[in-house]
Residue, then its C-alpha position, 0 to 999 in steps of 0.5 A: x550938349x550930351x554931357x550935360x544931358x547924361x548929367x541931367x539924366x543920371x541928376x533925375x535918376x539918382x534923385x529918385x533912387x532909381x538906378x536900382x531898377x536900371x539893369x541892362x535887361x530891365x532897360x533893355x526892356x523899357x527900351x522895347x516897350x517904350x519904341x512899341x509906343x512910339x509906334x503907337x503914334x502911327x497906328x491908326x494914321x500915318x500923316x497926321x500925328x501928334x508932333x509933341x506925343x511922338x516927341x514924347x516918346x522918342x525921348x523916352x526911348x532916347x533916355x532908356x537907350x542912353x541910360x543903357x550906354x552909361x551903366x554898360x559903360x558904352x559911349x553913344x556916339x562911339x558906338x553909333x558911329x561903329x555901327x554906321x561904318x559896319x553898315x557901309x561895309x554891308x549896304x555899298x552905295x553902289x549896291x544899296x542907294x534907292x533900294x530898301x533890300x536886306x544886305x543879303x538880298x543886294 
């Protein structure tokens, strides 16, 4: 499913010409502002939000951060799962379940 998603992704970039403007700082700063509308979707109510707009914009975040991967030449899952391993150094069950504390306050 993801190879056929990059592949969808960078269809749609090239066919715009737009990976010109995809640096790794330009996406990086996409990336920001386009979470910053994501959490736009809570600002006023928590509960009760619109499922299709939120979903809108956690793909645009999605497409920014997997666009980053492919220029920087990094594998989305390799590197989630890398750091979901360092996460499980730093965040023990033992120490971390039901707590919501940095791992310097454990």
């Amino acid at each position: 499913m993801m190879d056929r998603v990059m592949d969808e992704i960078r269809k749609f970039n090239e066919e715009r010409d737009w990976d010109q403007f995809h640096t790794p700082v330009n996406l990086a700063k996409s990336i920001a502002i386009e979470a910053g509308e994501l959490l736009e979707c809570f600002q006023w109510e928590e509960e009760h939000f619109n499922r299709e707009h939120l979903e809108e914009e956690l793909a645009d975040v999605m497409n920014y951060c997997l666009v980053l991967c492919d220029r920087i030449g990094a594998d989305p899952a390799e590197i989630i799962l890398s750091k979901l391993e360092k996460n499980r150094q730093k965040y023990p069950v033992e120490k971390a379940r039901g707590k919501n504390l940095k791992y310097t306050e454990l």
